[in-house]
C-alpha positions as CSV (number, residue, x, y, z in Angstrom):
1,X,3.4,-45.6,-9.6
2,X,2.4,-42.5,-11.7
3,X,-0.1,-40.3,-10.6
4,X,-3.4,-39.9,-13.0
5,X,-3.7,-36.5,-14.5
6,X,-7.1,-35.2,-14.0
7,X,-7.7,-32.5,-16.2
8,X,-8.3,-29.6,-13.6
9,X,-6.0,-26.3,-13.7
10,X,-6.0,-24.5,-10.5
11,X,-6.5,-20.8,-10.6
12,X,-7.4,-17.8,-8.6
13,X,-11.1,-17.7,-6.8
14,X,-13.3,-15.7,-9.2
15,X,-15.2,-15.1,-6.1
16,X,-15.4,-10.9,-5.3
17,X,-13.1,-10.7,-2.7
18,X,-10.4,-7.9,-1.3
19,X,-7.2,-9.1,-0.7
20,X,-7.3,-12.3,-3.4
21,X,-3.7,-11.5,-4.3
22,X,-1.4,-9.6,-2.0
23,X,2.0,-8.9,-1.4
24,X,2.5,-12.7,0.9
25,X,-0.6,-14.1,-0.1
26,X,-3.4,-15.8,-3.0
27,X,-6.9,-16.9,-2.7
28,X,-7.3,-20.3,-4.9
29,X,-10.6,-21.7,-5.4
30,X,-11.2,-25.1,-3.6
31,X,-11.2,-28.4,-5.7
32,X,-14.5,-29.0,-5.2
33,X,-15.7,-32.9,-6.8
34,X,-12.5,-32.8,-8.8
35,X,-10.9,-35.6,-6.9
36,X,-13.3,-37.6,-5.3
37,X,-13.9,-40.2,-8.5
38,X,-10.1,-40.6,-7.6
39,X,-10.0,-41.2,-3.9
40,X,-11.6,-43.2,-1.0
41,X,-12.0,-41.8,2.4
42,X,-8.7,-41.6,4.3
43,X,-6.6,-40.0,1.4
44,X,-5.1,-36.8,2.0
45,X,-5.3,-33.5,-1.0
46,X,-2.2,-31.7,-0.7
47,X,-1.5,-28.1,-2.7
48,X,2.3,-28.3,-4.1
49,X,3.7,-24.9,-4.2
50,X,6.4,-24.0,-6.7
51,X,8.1,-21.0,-8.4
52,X,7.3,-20.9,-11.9
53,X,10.3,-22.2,-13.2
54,X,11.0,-24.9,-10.6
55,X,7.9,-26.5,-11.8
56,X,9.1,-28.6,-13.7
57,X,12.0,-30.1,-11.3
58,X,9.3,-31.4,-8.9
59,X,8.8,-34.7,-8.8
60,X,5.9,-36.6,-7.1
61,X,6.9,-37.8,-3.3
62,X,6.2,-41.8,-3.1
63,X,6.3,-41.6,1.0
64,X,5.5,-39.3,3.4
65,X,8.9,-38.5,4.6
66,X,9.5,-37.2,1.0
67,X,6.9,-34.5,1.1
68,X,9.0,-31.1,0.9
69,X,8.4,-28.8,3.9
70,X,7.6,-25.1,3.8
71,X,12.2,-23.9,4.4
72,X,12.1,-26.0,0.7
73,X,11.1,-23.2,-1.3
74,X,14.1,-20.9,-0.6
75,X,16.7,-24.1,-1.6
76,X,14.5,-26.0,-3.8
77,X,11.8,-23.9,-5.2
78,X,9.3,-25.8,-4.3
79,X,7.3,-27.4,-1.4
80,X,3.9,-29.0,-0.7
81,X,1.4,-27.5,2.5
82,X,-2.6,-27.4,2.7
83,X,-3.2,-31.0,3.4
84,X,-7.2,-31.4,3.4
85,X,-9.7,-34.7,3.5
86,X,-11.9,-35.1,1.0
87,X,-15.0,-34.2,3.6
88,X,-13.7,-30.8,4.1
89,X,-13.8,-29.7,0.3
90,X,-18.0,-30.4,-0.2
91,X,-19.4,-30.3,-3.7
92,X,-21.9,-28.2,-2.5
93,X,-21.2,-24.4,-2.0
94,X,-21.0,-23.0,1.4
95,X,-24.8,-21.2,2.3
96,X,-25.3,-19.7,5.8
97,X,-22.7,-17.2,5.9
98,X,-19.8,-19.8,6.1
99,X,-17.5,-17.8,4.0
100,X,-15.8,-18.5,0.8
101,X,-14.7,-21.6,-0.6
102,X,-11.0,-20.4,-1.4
103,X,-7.6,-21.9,0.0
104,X,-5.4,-18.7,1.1
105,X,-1.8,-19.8,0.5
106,X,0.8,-18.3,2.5
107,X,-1.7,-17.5,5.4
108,X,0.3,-18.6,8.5
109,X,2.3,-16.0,9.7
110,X,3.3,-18.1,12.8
111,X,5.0,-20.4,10.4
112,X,7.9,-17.9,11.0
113,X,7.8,-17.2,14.6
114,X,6.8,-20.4,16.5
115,X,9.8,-23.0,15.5
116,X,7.0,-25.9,16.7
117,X,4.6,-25.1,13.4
118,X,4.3,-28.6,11.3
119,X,6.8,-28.5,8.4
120,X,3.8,-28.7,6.2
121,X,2.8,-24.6,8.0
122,X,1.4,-22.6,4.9
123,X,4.3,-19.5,5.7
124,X,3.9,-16.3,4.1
125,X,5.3,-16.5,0.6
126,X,8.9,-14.9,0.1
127,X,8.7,-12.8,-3.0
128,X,6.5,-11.9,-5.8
129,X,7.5,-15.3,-7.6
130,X,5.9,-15.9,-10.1
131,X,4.6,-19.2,-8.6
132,X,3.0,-22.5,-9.9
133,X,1.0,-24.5,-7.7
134,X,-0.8,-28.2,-8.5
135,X,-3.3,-30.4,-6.0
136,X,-2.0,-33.8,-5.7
137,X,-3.9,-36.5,-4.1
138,X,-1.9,-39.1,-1.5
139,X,-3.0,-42.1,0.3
140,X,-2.2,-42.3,3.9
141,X,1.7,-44.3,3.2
142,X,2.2,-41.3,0.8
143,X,1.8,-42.7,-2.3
144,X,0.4,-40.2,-5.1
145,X,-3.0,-41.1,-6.7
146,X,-3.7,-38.6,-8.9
147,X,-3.1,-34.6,-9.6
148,X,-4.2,-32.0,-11.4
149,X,-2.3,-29.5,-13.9
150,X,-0.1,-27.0,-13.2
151,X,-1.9,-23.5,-12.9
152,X,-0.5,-20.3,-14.9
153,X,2.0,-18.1,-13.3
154,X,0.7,-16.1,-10.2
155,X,2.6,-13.1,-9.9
156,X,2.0,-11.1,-6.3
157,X,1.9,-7.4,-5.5
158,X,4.7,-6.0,-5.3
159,X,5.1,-2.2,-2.8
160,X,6.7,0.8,-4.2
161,X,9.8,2.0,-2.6
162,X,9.2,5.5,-1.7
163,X,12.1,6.3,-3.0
164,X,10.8,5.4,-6.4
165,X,8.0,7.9,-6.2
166,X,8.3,10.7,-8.4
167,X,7.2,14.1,-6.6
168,X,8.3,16.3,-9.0
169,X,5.2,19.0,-9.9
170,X,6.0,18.4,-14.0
171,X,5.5,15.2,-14.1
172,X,1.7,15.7,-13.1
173,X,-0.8,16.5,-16.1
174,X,-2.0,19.4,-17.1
175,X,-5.7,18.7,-15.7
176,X,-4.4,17.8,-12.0
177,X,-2.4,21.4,-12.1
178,X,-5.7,23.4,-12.7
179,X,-7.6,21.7,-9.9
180,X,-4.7,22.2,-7.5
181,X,-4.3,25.9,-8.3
182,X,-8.4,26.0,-8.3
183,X,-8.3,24.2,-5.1
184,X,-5.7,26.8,-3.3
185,X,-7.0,29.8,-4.2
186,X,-10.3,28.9,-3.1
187,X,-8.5,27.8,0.2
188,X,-7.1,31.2,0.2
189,X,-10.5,33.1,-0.3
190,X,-12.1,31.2,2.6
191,X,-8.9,31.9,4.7
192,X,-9.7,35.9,4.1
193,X,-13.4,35.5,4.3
194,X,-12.8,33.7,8.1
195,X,-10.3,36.5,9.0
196,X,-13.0,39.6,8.0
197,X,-15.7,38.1,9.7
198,X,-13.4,37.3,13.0
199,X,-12.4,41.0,12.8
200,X,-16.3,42.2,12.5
201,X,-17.3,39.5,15.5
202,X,-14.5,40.8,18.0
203,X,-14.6,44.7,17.3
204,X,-16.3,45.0,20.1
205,X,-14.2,43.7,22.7
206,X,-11.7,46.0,20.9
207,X,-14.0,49.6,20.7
208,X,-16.2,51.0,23.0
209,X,-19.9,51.1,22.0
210,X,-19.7,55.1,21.2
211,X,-16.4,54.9,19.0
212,X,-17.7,52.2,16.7
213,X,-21.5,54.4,16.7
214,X,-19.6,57.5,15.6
215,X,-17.1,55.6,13.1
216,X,-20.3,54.3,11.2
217,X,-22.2,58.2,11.0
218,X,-18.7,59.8,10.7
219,X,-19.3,62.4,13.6
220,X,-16.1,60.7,15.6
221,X,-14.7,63.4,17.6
222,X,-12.0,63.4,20.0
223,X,-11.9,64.7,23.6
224,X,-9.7,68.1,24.7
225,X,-6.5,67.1,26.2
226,X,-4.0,68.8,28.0
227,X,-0.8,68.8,26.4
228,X,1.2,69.4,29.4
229,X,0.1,68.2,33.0
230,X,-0.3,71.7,34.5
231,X,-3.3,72.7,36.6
232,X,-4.3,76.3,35.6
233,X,-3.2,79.3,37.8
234,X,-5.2,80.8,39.9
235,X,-6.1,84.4,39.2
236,X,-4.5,87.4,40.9
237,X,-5.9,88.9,43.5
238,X,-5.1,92.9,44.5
239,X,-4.1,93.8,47.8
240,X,-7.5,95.2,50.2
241,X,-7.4,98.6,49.3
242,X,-6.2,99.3,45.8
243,X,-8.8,97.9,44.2
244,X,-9.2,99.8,40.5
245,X,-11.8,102.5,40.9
246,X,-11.2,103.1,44.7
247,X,-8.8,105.8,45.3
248,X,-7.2,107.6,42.1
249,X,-3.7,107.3,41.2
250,X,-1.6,110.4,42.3
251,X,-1.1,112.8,39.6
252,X,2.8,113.3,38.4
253,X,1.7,116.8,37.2
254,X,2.7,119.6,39.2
């Protein structure tokens, strides 16, 4: 039984988000009354997830045995996760703080870790791709009732290597070589301006208070010193007696 083609493309939430396509990871706006003219209360809206040019090797799963786990990307190229009733996508957008109707694919990142994650586990996706995905409606024995178009290629971010980032100062323009060189010099000014006033705020604990008072009239002078340790002699003394003045010196004249 072919599915009915509803003429829906899926694309990326238009809502203002951070993060709406990262490196693992895409935000896609929920289907919101797109299949419910199509479905009646126990069927199941599942997202298929392809790469772009696996697309169009996928081919609608009549059972539920058939539906591709998450491992089938890597060998296949495609696989099918996301399974939501038709009560939890509302026509009527989320008020009360309730966050953002978007379906984050590739969410899970228990998928890899806990080996007891449904096969269905939205797992972190494996590359930039590009990808495809597609909703496709189910009743509960598996059997496709409708789907939507494919959506454009979704390409994720992709890191830089650091190895692939070019230092080199001449690949930089001109502009961003001025501000740098502004930008030093000014650090270098500051630098001298700190050092001068550290050298005026300390000079104390360096100079006495009457140093730095005669350095700024100019009258510094410097105390005598002796060059040589030598206390001075005492002066010479004349014996009692011949003291100058006392008794004459004998004449040599005959």
């Amino acid at each position: 039984m072919a599915a009915e083609l509803i003429p829906y493309t899926p694309q990326i939430t238009s809502w203002d988000l951070e993060g709406k396509v990262t490196a693992t990871t895409f935000s896609l706006e929920q289907p919101r009354c797109v299949l419910d003219g199509h479905a009646s209360a126990a069927d199941i809206v599942w997202l298929v997830v392809a790469f772009s040019n696996a697309s169009r090797d996928f081919q609608n799963p009549q059972t539920l045995a058939e539906i591709p786990a998450s491992p089938r990307l890597l060998t296949n190229g495609y696989y099918m996760t996301l399974p939501l009733s038709l009560d939890q996508l509302p026509c009527e957008d989320p008020v009360g703080g309730s966050g953002a109707p978007v379906l984050r694919v590739g969410n899970n990142s228990d998928c890899l870790a806990d080996l007891y994650q449904p096969s269905y586990c939205n797992a972190p996706l494996p590359g930039p791709g590009p990808y495809r995905v597609k909703f496709l409606l189910v009743d509960t024995r598996g059997s496709p009732q409708a789907q939507t178009r494919w959506s454009d290629p979704i390409i994720l971010h992709q890191g830089k290597s650091p190895a692939s980032i070019d230092t080199w100062p001449g690949q930089r323009s001109g502009d961003m070589i001025i501000i740098t060189s502004i930008l030093s010099s000014l650090a270098g000014l500051l630098l001298l301006v700190f050092l001068a006033a550290s050298t005026v705020c300390f000079s104390s604990l360096w100079w006495p208070e009457e140093a730095l008072e005669q350095l700024r009239t100019g009258s510094f002078m410097g105390k005598r010193y002796m060059t040589h340790h030598i206390p001075p002699s005492e002066a010479f003394t004349l014996p009692v007696g011949c003291e100058p003045g006392l008794h004459p010196l004998p004449s040599l004249s005959p």
